[in-house]
C-alpha positions, 0 to 999 in steps of 0.5 A, a space after each residue: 268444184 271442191 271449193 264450191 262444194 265445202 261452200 255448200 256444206 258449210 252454208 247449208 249442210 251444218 246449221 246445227 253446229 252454226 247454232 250452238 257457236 253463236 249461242 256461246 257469242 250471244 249468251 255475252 249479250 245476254 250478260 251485258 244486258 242483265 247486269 246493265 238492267 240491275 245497275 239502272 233498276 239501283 240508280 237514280 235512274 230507277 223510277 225512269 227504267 220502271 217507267 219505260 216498260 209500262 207505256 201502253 200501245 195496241 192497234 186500233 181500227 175504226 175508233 177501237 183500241 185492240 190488244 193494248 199492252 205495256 211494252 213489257 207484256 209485248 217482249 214476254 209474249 211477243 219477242 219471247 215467243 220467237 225464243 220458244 218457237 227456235 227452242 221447240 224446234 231443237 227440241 222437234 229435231 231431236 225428238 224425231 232422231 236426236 237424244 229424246 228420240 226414245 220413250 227412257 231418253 224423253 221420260 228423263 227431262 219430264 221426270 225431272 221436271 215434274 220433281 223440280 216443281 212439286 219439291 220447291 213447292 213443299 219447301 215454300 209451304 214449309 215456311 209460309 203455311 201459317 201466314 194466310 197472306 203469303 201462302 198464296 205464293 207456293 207456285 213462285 219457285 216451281 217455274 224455271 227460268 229458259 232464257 238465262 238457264 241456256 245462256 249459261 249453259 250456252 257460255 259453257 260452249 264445247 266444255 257442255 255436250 250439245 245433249 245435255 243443253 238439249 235436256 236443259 231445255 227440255 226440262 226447262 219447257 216441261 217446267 213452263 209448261 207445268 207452271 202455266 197449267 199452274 197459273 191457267 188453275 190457281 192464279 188466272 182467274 178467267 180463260 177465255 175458251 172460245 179463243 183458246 178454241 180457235 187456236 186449237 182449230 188453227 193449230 189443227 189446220 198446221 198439223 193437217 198442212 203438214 200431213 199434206 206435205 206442205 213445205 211453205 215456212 210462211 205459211 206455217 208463220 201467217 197462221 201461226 201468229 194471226 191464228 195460233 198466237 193471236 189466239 193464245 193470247 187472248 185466251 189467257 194462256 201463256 202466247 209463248 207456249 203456243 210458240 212451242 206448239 206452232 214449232 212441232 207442226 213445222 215439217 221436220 223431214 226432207 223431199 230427198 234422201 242424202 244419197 241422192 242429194 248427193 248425186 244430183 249435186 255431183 251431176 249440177 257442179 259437174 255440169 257447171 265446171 263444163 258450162 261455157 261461160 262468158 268474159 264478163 263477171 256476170 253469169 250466162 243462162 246456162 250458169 243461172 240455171 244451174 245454180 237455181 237447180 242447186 237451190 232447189 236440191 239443196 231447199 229439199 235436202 233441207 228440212 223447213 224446221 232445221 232451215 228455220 232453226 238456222 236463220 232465227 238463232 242469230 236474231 234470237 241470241 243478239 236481239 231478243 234475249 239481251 231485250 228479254 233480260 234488259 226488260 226483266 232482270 232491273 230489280 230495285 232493291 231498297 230498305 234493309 236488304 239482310 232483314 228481307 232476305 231473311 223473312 219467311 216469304 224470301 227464305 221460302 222462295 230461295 230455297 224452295 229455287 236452290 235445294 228445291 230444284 237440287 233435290 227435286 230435278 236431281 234426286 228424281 232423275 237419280 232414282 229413276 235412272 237406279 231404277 233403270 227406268 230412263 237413261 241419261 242422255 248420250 255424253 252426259 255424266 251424272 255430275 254433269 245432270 248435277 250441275 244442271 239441277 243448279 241451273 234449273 234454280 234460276 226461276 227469274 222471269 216467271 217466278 216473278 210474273 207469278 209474284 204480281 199473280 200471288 201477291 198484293 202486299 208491296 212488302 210481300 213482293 219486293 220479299 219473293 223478289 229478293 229471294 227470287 234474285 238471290 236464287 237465280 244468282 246463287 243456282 247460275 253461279 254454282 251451276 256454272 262453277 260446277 259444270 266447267 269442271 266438266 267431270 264427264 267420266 262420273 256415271 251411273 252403274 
């Protein structure tokens, strides 16, 4: 019975800290993944790797072509979506009784954020305000990039304490989120209401099936993505923020209490100990049924989000995270590098990523937290919230989905994306160096 018993509680009763130890695993895929993309994107093979991302596929009924996208659309706002649906359901189960759980705890990511997008911002203005081309590309640095911030944090492993990945990525949604709003008003030229409005009616029905009690994950996962999804992605809006939404009508509470999942677990191995068996390796009806009530007490002493949270993370951190980054991270570098980097439009955006992400997560959280209007997060030191600022710097994936949006110049792009690169590699790499040092016992008095 006791080894039955630690099976249960291993398999079923410890999903979260299942979730971060494969995170640390998958964050070594991720890596491989990124630096296999800028060795191809820098080869002979580089027209080829360029190539491959932008063949076109869509689904077709009766002569039509429906949602034709290149396959680099599909993994950003489709595998992608998968990434932000895990993330938001984390950040749900903390929100409901976790670190965001109160208003000063979940103000502090959303400060935060708030600062490390209006300061890198200002930082590009300063260097661009006069060139009428280049001034359009303000909004490069202000986004931070989720996917490779949390996999560095991730490789950290036990060194990181689990609530300050929690209000990484909070902070880091807060800023997608800022940074959609900024492209959905400044760089998107149309947003299909109507769609965006059947979304929102689906996303209604989600949080109505969950107010009624309804507990079926595939429900919620049909209409999430045939009606939510689909419905943000027509609409111009950012599918995998519809990811995030879908995640927080997930139910989060359980059909039965601890104590009594307790009893009734005692009282089903118990019952299977005494149930007579048979002298064949298969189990008697007697057995199966027992084991099927377990099932269900233990399905109930579960909650749909937390299960879901559990099963997707593996295909997350081995799947679609390294896909992500073989996808993304192949820029090609040519002409002479120096001289780039150092042009107005590069200087602009790596620093506005670097000090603007610094002073802008960092310096905001200070004063608020001097002004005892939040609190840090429980086991998270103020070096600790430094190091992280750095790690908010790594703009890569929609800093450059907003470089293609700002600009149309060739020269312009291949600038923002030089210092975008030179950012994200600089921010990870001082982030990284930082927080293994782990020098916990800085605080705020």
């Amino acid at each position: 019975m006791e080894k039955l018993k630690q099976k249960v509680q291993r398999k079923f009763l410890k999903p979260v800290a299942n979730f971060v130890s494969k995170s640390t695993a998958g964050s070594l895929f991720l890596l491989v993944a990124t630096l296999a993309a800028v060795f191809i994107a820098n080869s002979s093979y580089a027209d080829w790797y360029h190539h491959f991302w932008k063949q076109k596929f869509g689904f077709s009924f009766d002569g039509q072509l429906y949602l034709e996208k290149d396959l680099h659309h599909w993994i950003n706002d489709g595998l992608m979506a998968i990434f932000f649906f895990v993330v938001g359901l984390e950040l749900k189960r903390e929100i409901v009784a976790g670190e965001l759980s109160e208003v000063k705890k979940a103000a502090l990511p959303i400060f935060a954020a708030l600062g490390g997008m209006l300061v890198p911002a200002a930082i590009f203005l300063v260097f661009n305000h006069d060139n009428p081309q280049a001034v359009s590309g303000w909004g490069i640095p202000m986004a931070t990039d989720i996917a490779f911030a949390l996999g560095i944090i991730y490789f950290l492993g036990d060194r990181i304490p689990d609530s300050l990945k929690v209000f990484l990525a909070a902070l880091a949604i807060a800023d997608d989120l800022g940074a959609v709003l900024v492209i959905a008003f400044f760089y998107t030229s149309e947003i299909e209401l109507t769609n965006l409005g059947v979304g929102a009616l689906f996303l209604l029905v989600l949080l109505l099936a969950n107010r009624l009690g309804v507990r079926n994950t595939a429900f919620y996962g049909i209409i999430g993505v045939s009606g939510v999804w689909l419905s943000f992605l027509l609409s111009g809006v950012h599918a995998t923020i519809a990811a995030v939404l879908i995640a927080f009508t997930i139910p989060s509470r359980t059909k039965i209490e601890e104590t009594e999942f307790a009893v009734k677990m005692k009282e089903d191995l118990s019952d299977f100990e005494t149930a007579e068996g048979n002298e064949f390796p298969t189990l008697t009806s007697e057995q199966l049924h027992l084991l099927e009530r377990m099932n269900r007490n233990i399905d109930a002493a579960l909650t749909p989000s937390q299960k879901l949270e559990y099963k997707l993370h593996p295909i997350v951190a081995f799947l679609i995270l390294p896909i992500f980054a073989f996808a993304n991270a192949g820029v090609t570098v040519s002409g002479n590098i120096v001289e780039q980097l150092l042009s107005n439009v590069a200087l602009g955006v790596a620093l506005g990523l670097v000090l603007g992400k610094v002073i802008g997560v960092f310096l905001t959280s200070y004063l608020l937290l001097r002004l005892k209007w939040v609190q840090l997060p429980v086991g998270v030191s103020l070096y600790q919230l430094f190091g992280v600022s750095f790690l908010a710097a790594i703009g890569f994936t929609m800093s450059l989905f907003v470089t293609e949006l700002a600009f149309t110049d060739a020269q312009l792009i291949t600038e923002a994306k030089v210092g975008i690169f030179a950012a994200s590699l600089l921010g990870g790499s001082l982030g990284y160096l930082l927080l293994s040092k782990n020098k916990s016992n800085l605080i705020v008095e």
